[in-house]
mmJSON file of the N, C-alpha and C atoms, coordinates in Angstrom:
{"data_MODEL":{"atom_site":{
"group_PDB":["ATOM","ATOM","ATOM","ATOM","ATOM","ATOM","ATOM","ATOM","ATOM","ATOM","ATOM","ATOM","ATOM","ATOM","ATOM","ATOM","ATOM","ATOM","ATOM","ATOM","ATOM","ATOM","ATOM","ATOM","ATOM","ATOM","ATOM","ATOM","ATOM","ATOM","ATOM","ATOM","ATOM","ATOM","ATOM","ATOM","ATOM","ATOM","ATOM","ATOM","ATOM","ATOM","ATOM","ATOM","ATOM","ATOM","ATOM","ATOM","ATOM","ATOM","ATOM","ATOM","ATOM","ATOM","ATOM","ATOM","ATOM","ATOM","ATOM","ATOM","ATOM","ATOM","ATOM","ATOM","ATOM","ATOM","ATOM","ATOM","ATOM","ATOM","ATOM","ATOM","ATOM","ATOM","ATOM","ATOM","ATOM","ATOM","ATOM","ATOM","ATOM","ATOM","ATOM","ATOM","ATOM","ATOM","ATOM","ATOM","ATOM","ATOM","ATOM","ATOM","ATOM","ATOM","ATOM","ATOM","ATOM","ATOM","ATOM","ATOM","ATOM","ATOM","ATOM","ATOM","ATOM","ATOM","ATOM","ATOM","ATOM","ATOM","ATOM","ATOM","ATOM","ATOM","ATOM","ATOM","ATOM","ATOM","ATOM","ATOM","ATOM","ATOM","ATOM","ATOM","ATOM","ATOM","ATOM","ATOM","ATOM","ATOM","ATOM","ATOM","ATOM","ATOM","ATOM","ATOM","ATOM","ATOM","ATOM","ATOM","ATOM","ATOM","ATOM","ATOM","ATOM","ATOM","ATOM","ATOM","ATOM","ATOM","ATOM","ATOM","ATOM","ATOM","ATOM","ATOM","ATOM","ATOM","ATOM","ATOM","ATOM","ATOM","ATOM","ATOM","ATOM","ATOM","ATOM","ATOM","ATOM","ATOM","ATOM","ATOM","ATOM","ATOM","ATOM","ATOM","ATOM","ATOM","ATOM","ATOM","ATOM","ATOM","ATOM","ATOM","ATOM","ATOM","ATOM","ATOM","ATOM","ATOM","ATOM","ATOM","ATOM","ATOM","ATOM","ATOM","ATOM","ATOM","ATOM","ATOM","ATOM","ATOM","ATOM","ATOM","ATOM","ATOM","ATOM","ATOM","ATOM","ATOM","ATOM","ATOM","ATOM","ATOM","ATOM","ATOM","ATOM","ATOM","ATOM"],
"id":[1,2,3,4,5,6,7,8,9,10,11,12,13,14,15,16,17,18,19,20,21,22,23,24,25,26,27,28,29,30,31,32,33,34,35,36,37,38,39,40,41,42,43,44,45,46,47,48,49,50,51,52,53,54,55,56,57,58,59,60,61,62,63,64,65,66,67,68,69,70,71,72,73,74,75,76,77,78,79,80,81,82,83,84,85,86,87,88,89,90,91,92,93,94,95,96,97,98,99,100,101,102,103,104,105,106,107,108,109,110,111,112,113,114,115,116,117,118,119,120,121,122,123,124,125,126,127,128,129,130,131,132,133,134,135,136,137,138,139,140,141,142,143,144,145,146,147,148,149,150,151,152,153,154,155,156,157,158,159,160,161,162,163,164,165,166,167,168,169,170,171,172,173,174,175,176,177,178,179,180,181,182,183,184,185,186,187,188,189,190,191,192,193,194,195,196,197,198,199,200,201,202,203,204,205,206,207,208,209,210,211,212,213,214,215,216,217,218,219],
"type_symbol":["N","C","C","N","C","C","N","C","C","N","C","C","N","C","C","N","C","C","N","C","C","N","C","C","N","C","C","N","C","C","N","C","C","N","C","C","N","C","C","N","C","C","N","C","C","N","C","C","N","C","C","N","C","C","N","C","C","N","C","C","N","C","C","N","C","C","N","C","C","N","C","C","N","C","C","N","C","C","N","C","C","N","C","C","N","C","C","N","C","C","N","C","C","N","C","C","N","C","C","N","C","C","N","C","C","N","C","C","N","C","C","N","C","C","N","C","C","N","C","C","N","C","C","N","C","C","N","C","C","N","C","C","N","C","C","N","C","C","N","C","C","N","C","C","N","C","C","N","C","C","N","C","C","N","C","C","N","C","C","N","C","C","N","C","C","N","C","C","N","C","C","N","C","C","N","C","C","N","C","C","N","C","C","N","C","C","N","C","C","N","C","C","N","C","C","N","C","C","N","C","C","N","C","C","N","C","C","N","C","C","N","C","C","N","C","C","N","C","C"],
"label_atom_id":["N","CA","C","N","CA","C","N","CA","C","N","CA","C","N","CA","C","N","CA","C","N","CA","C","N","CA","C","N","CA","C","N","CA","C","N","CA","C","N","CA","C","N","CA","C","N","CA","C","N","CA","C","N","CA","C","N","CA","C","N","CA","C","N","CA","C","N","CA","C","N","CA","C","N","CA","C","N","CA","C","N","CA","C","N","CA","C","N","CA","C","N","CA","C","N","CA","C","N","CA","C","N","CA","C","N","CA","C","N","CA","C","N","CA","C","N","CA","C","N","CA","C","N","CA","C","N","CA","C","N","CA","C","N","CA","C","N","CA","C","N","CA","C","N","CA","C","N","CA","C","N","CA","C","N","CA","C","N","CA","C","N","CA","C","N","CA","C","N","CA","C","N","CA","C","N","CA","C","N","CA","C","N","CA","C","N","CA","C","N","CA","C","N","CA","C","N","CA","C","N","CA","C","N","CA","C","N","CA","C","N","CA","C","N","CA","C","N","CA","C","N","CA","C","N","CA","C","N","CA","C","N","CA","C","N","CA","C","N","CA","C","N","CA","C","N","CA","C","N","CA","C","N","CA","C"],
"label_alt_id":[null,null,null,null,null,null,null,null,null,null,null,null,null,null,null,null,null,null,null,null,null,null,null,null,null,null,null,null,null,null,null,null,null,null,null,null,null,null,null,null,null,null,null,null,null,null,null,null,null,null,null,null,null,null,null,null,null,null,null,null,null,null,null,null,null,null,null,null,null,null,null,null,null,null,null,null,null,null,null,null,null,null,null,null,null,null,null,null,null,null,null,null,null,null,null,null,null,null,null,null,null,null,null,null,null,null,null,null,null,null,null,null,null,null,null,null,null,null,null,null,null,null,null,null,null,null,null,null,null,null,null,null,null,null,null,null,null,null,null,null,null,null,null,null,null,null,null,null,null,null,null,null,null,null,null,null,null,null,null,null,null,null,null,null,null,null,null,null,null,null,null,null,null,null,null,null,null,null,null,null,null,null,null,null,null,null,null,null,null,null,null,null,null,null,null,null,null,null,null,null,null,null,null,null,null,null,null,null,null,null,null,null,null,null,null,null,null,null,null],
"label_comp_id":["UNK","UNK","UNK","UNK","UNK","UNK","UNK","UNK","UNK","UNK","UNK","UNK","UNK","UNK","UNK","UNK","UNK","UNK","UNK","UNK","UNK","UNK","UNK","UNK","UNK","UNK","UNK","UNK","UNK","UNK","UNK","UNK","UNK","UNK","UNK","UNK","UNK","UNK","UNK","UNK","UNK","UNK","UNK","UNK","UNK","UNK","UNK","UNK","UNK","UNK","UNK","UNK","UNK","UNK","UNK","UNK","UNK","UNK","UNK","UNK","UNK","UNK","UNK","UNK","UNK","UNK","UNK","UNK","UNK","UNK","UNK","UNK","UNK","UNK","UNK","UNK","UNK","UNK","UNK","UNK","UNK","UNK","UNK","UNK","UNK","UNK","UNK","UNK","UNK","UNK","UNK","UNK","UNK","UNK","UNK","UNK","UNK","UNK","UNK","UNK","UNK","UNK","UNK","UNK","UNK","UNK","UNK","UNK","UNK","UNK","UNK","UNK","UNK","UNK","UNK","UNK","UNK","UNK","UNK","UNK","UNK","UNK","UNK","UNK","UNK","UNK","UNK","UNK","UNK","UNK","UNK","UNK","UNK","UNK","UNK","UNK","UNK","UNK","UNK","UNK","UNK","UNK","UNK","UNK","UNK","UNK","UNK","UNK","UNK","UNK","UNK","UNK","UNK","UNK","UNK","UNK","UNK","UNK","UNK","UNK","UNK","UNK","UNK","UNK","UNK","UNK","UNK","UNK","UNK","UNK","UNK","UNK","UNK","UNK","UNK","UNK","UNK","UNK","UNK","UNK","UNK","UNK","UNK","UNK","UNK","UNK","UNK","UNK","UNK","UNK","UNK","UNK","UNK","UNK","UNK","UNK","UNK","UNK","UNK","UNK","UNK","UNK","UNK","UNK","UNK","UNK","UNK","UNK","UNK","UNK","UNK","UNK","UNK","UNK","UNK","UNK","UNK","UNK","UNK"],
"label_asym_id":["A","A","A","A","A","A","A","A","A","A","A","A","A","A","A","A","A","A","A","A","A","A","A","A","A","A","A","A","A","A","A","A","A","A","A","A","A","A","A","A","A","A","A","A","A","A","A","A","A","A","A","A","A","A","A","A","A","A","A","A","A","A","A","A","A","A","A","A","A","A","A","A","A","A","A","A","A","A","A","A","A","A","A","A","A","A","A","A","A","A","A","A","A","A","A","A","A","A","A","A","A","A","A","A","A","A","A","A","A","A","A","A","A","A","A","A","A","A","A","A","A","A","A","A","A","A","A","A","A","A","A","A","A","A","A","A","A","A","A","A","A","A","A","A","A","A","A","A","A","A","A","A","A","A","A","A","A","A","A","A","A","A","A","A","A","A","A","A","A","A","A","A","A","A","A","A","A","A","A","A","A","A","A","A","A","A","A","A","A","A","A","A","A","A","A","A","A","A","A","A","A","A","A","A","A","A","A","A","A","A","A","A","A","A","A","A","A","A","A"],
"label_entity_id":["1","1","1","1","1","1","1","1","1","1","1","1","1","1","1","1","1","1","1","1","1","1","1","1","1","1","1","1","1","1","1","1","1","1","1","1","1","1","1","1","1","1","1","1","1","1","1","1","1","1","1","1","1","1","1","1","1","1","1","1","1","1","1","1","1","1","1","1","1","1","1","1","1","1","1","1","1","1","1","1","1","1","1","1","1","1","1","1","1","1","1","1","1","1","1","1","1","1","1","1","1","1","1","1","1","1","1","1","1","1","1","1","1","1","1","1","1","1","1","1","1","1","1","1","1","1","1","1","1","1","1","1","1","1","1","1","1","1","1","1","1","1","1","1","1","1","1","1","1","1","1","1","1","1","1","1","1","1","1","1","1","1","1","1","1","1","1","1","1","1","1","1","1","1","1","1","1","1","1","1","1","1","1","1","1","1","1","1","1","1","1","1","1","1","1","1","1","1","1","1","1","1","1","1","1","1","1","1","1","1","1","1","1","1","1","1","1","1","1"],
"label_seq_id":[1,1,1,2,2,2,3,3,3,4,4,4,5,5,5,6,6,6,7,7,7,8,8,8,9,9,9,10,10,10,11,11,11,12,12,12,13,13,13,14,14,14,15,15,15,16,16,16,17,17,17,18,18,18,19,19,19,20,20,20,21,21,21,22,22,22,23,23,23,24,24,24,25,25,25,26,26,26,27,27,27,28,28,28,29,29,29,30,30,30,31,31,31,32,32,32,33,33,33,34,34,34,35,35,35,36,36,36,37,37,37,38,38,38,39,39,39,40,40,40,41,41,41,42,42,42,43,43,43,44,44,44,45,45,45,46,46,46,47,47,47,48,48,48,49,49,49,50,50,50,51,51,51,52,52,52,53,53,53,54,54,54,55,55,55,56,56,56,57,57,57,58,58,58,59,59,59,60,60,60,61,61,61,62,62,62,63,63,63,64,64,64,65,65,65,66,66,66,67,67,67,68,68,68,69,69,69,70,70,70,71,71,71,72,72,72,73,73,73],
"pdbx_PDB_ins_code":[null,null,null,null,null,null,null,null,null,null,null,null,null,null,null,null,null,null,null,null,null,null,null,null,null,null,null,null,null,null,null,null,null,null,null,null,null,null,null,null,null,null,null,null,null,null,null,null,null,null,null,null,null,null,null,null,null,null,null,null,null,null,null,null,null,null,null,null,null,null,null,null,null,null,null,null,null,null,null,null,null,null,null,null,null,null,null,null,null,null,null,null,null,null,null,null,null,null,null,null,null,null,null,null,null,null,null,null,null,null,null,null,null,null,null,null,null,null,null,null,null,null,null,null,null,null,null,null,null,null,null,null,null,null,null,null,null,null,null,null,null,null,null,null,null,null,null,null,null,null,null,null,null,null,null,null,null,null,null,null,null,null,null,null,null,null,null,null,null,null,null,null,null,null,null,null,null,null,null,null,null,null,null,null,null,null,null,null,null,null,null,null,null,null,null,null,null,null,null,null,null,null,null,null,null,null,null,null,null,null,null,null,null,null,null,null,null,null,null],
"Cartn_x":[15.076,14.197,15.03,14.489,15.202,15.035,15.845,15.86,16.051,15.528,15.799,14.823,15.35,14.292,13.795,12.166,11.896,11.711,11.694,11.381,9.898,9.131,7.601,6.923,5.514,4.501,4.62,4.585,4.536,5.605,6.881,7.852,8.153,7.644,7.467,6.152,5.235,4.235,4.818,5.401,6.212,6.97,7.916,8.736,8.061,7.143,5.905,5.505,4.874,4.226,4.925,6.395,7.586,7.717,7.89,8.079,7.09,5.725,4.591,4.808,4.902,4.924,5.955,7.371,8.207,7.435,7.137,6.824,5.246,4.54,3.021,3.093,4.051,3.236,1.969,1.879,0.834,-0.339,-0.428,-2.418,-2.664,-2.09,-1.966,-1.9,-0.669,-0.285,-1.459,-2.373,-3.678,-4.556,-4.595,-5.76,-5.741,-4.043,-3.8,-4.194,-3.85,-4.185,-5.827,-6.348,-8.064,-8.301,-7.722,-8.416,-8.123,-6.955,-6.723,-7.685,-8.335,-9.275,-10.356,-11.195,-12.885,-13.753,-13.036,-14.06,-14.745,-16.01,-16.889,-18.022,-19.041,-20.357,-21.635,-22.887,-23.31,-23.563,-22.691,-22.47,-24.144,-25.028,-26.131,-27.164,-27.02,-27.892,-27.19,-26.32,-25.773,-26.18,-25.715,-26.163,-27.58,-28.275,-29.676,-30.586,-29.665,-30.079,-29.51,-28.829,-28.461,-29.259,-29.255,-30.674,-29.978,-30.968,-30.741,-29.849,-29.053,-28.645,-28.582,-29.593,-29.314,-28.527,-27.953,-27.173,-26.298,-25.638,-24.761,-24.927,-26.399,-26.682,-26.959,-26.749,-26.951,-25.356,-24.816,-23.281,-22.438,-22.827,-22.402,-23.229,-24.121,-24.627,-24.014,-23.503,-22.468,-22.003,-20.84,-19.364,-19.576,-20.666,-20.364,-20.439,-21.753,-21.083,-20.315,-19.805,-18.203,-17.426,-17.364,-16.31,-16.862,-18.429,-18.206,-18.07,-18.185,-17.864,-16.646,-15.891,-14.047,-13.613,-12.867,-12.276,-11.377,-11.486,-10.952,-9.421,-8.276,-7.15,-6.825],
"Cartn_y":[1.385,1.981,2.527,2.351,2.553,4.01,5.211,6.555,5.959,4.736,5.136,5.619,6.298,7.512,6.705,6.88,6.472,7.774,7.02,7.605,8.366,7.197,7.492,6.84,7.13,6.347,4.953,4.459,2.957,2.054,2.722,2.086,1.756,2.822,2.397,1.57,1.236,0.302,-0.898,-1.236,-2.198,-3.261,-1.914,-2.36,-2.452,-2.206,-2.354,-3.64,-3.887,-5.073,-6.298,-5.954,-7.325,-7.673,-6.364,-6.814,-7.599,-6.982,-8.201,-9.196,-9.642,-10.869,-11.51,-11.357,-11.861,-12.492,-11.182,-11.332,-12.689,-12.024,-12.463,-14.063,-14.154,-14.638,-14.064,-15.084,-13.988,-13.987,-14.845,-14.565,-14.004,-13.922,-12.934,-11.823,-11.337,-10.061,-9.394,-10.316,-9.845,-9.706,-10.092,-10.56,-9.098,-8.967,-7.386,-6.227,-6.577,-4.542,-4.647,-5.79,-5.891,-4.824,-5.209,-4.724,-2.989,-2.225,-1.385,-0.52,-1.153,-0.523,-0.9,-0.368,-1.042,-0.431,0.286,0.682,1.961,2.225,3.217,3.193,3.839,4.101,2.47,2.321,1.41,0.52,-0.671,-1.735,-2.12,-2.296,-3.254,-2.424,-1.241,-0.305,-0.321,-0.471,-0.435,-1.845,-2.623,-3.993,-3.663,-3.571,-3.539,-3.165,-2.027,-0.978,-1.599,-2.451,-2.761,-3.928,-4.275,-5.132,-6.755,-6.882,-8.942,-9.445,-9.68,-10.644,-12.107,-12.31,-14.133,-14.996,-14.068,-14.683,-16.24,-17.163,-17.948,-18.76,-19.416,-20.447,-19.636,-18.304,-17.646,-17.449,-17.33,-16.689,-18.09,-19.51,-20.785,-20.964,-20.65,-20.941,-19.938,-18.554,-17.938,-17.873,-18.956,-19.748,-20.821,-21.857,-23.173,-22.443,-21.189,-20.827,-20.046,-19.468,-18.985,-20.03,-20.962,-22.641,-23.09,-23.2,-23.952,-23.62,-21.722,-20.734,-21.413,-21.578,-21.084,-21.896,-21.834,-22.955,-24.265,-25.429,-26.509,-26.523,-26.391,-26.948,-28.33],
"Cartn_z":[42.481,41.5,40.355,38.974,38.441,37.445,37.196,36.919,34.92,34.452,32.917,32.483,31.083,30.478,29.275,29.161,27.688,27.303,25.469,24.695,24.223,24.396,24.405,25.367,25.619,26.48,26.173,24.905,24.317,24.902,25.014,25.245,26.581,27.45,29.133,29.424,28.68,28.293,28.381,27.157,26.986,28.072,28.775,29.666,30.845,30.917,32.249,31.855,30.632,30.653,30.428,30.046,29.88,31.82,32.388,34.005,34.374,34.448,34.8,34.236,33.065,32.446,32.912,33.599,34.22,35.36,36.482,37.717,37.871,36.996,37.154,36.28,35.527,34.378,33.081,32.109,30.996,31.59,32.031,32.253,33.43,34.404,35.898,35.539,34.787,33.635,33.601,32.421,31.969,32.738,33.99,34.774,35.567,36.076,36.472,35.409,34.48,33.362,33.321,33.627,33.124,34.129,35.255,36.888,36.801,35.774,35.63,34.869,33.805,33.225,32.972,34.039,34.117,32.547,31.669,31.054,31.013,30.227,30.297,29.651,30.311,29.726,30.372,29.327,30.415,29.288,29.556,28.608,28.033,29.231,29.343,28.375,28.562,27.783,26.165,26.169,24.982,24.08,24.478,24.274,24.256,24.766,24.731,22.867,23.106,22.637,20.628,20.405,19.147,18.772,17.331,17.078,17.277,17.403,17.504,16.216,15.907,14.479,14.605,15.507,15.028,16.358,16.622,17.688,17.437,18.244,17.996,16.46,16.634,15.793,14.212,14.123,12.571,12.572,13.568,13.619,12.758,13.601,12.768,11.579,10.807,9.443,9.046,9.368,8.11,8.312,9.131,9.06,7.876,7.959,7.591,5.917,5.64,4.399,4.259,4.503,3.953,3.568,5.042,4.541,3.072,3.018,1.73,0.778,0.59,-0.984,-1.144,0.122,-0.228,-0.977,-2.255,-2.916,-2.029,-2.673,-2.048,-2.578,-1.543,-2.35,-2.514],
"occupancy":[1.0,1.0,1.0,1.0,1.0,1.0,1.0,1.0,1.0,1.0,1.0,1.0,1.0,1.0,1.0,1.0,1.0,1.0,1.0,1.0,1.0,1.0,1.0,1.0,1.0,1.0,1.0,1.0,1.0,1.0,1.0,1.0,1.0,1.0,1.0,1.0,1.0,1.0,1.0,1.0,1.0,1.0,1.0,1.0,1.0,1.0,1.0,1.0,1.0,1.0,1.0,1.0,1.0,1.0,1.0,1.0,1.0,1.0,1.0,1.0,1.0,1.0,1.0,1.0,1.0,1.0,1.0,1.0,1.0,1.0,1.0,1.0,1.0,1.0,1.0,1.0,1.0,1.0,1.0,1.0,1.0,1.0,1.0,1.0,1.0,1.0,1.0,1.0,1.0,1.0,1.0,1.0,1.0,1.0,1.0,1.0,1.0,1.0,1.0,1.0,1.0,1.0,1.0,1.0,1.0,1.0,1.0,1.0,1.0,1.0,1.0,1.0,1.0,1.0,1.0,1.0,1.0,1.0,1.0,1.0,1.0,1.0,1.0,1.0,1.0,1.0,1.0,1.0,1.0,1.0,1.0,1.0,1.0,1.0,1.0,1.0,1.0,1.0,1.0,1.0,1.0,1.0,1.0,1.0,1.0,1.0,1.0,1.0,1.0,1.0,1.0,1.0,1.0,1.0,1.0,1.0,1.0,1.0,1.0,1.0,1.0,1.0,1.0,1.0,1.0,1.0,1.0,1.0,1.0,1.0,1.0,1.0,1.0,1.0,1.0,1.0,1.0,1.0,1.0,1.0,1.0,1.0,1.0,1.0,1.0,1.0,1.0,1.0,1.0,1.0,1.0,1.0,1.0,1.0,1.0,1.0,1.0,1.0,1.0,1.0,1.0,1.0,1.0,1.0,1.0,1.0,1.0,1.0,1.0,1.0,1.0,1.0,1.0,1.0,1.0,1.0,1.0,1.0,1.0],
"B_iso_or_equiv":[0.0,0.0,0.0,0.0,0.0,0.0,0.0,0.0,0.0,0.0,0.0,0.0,0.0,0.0,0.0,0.0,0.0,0.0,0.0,0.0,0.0,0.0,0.0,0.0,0.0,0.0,0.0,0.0,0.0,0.0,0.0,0.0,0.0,0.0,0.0,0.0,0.0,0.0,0.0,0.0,0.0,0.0,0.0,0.0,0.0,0.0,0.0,0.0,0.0,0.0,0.0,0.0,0.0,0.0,0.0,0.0,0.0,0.0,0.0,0.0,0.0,0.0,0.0,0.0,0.0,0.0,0.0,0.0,0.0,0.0,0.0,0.0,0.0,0.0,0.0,0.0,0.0,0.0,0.0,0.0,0.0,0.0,0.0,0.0,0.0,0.0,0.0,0.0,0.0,0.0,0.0,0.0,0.0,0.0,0.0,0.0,0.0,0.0,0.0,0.0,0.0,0.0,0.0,0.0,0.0,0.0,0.0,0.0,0.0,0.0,0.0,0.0,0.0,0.0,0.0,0.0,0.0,0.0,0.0,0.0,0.0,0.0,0.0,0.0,0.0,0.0,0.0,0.0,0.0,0.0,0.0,0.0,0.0,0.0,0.0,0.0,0.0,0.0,0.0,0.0,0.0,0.0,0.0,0.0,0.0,0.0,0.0,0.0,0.0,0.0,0.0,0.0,0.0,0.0,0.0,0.0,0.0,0.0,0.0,0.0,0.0,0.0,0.0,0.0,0.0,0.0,0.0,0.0,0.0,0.0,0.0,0.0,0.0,0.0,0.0,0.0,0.0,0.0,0.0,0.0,0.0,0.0,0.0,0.0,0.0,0.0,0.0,0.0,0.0,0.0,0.0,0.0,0.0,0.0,0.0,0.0,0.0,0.0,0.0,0.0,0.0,0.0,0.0,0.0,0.0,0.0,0.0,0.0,0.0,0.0,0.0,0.0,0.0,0.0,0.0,0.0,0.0,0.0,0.0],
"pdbx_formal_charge":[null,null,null,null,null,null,null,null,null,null,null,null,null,null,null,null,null,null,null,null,null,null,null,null,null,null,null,null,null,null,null,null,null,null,null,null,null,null,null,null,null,null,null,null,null,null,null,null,null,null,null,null,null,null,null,null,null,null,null,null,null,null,null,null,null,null,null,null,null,null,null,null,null,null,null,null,null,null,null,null,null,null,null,null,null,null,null,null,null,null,null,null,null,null,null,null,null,null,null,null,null,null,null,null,null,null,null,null,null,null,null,null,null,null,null,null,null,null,null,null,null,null,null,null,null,null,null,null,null,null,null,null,null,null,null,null,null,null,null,null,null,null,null,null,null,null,null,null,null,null,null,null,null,null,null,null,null,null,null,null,null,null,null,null,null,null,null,null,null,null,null,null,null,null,null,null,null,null,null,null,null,null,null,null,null,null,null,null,null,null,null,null,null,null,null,null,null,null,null,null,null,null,null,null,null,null,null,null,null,null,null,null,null,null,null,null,null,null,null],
"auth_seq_id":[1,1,1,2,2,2,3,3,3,4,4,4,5,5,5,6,6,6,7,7,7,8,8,8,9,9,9,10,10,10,11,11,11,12,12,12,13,13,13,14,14,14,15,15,15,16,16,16,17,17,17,18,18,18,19,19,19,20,20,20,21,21,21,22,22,22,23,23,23,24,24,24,25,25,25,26,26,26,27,27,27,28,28,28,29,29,29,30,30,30,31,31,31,32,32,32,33,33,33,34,34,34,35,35,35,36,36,36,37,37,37,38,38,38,39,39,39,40,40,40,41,41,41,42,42,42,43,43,43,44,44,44,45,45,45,46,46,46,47,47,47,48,48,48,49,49,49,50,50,50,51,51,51,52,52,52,53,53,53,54,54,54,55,55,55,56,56,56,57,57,57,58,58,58,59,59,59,60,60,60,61,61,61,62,62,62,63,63,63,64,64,64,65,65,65,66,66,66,67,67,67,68,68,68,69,69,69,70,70,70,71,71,71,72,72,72,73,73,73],
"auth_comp_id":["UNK","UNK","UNK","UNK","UNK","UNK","UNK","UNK","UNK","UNK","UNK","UNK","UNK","UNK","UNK","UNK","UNK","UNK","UNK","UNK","UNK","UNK","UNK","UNK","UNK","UNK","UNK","UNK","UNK","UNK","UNK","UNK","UNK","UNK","UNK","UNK","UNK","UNK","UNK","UNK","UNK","UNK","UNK","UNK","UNK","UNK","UNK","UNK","UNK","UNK","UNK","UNK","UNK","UNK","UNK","UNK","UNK","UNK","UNK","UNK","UNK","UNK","UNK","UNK","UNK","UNK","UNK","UNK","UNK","UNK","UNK","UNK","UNK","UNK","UNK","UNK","UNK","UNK","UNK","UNK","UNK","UNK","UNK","UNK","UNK","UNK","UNK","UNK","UNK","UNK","UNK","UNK","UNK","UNK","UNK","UNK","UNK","UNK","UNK","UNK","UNK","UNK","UNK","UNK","UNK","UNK","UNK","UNK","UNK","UNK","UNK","UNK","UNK","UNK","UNK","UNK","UNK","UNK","UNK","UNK","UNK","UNK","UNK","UNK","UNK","UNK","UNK","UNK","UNK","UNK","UNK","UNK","UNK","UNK","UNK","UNK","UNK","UNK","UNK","UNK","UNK","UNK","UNK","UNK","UNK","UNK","UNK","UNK","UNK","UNK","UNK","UNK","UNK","UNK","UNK","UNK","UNK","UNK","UNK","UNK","UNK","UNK","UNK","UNK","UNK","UNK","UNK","UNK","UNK","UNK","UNK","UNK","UNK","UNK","UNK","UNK","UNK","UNK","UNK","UNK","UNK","UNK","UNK","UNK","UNK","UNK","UNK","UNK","UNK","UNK","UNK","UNK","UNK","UNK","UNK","UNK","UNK","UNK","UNK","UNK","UNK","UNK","UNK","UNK","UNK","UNK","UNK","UNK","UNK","UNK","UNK","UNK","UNK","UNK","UNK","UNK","UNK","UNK","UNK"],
"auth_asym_id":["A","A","A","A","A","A","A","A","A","A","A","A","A","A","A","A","A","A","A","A","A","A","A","A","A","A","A","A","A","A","A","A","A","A","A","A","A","A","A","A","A","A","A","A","A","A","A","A","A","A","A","A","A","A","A","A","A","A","A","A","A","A","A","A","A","A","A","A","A","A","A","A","A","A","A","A","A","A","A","A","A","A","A","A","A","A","A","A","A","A","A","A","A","A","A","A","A","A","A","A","A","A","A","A","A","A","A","A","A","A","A","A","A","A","A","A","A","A","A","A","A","A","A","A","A","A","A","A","A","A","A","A","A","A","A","A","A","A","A","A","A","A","A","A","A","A","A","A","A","A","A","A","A","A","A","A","A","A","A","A","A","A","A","A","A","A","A","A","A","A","A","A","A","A","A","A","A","A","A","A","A","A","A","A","A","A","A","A","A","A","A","A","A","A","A","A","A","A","A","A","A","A","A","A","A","A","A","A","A","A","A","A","A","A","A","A","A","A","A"],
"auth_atom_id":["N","CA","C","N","CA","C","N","CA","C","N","CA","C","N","CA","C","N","CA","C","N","CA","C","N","CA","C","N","CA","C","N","CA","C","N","CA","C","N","CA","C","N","CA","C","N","CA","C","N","CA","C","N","CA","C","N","CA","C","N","CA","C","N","CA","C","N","CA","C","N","CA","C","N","CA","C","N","CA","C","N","CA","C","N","CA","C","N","CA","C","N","CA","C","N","CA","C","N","CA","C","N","CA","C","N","CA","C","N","CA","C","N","CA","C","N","CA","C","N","CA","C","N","CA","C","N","CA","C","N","CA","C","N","CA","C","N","CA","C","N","CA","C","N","CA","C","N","CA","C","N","CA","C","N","CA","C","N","CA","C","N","CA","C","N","CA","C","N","CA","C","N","CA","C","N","CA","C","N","CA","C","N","CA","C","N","CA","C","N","CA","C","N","CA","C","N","CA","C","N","CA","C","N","CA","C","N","CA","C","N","CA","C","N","CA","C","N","CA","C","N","CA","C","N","CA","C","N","CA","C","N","CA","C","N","CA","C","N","CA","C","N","CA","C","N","CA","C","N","CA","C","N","CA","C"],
"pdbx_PDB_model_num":[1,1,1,1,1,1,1,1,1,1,1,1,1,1,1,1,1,1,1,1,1,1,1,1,1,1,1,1,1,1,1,1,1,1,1,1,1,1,1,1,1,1,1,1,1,1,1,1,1,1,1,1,1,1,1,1,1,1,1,1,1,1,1,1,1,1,1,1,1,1,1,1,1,1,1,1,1,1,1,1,1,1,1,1,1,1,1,1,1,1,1,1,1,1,1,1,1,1,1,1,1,1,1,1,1,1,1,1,1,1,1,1,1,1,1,1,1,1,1,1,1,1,1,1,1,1,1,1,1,1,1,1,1,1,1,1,1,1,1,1,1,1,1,1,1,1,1,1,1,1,1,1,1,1,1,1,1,1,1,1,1,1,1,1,1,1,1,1,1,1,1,1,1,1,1,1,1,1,1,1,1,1,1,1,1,1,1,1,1,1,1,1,1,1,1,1,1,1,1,1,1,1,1,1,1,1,1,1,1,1,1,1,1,1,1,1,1,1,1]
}}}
């Protein structure tokens, strides 16, 4: 075990998450910190509770216009 000192929280972050990423690999890595933090409050009510915008198929018509404002190079 090892007695080195950080500097800040971020930096033993860091060196925590360079070890997993050794040990685990990246997406195991990730798959482990998810399992670390479930979160808070109640998603479903929340979601609920905000208004409709259209959902996917309005989400792709103001993609395709933005693409076509954007100048052509």
């Amino acid at each position: 075990m090892s007695t080195t000192t950080y500097t800040s929280p971020i930096d033993l972050y860091r060196k925590g998450v360079a070890i997993l990423t050794d040990q685990l690999g990246p997406v195991d890595s990730i798959r482990f910190l998810r399992l670390l933090d479930q979160g808070s409050g109640d998603y479903t009510a929340i979601r609920q509770s905000q208004p409709d915008e259209g959902g996917v198929d309005k989400l792709c018509e103001e993609i395709r216009a933005y693409e076509a404002a954007m100048p052509k190079p």
